[in-house]
Structure formats: C-alpha cells, structure tokens
C-alpha positions in Angstrom: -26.8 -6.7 10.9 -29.1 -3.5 11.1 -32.9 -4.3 11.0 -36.3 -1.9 10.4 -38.1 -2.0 13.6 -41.4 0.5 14.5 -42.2 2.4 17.4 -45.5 2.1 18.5 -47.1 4.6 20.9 -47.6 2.6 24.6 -51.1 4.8 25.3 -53.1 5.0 21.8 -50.5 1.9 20.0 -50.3 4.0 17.3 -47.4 3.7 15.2 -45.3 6.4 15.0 -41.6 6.0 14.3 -39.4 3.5 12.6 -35.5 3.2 13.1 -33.2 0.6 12.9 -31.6 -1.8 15.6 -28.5 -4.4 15.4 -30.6 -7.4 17.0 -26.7 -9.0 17.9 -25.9 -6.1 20.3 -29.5 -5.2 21.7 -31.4 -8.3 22.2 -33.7 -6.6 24.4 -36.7 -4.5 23.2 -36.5 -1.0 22.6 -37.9 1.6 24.3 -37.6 5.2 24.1 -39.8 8.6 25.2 -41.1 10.3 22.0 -43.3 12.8 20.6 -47.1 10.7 19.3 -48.8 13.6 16.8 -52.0 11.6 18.6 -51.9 11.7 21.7 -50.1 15.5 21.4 -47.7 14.8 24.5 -44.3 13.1 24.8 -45.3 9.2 25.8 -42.7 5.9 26.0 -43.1 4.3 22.2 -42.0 0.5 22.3 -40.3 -2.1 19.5 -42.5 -3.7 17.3 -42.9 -5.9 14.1 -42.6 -3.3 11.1 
C-alpha cells in the first residue's frame, strides 16, 4: 500500500517535495539528494510526516 510522504530540506527543513512510498517494502526512511528553491543548491531532503 502506497503512502504520501514529504521531503523536507536537511539544511533550512523546509518542505519541498512530496512522493509516495510502499511502507511494506521500504521500512527505512527515505532519503534522497534534491534541488531546495531555498537554499538554491542540490542538498539531501529526508521522509517526513505529510
């Protein structure tokens, strides 16, 4: 079962992105290297509550 999760900026905690994530297969959090319009540089945005 797919579920909304947000991507929060790890330097300013801004959030950014939201995607979905099947909690069954990736129990671990997600983190991935995107673009933050904020900060204006690629930076590692990490899972959080929607």
């Amino acid at each position: 079962m797919q579920e909304n999760v947000s991507l929060a900026c790890a330097e300013c905690k801004r959030k950014n992105y939201t995607t979905t994530k099947n909690k069954k297969t990736n129990t671990e959090k997600l983190e991935l290297s995107k673009y933050c319009r904020f900060c204006r540089k690629h930076t590692a945005h990490r899972e959080g509550k929607v």
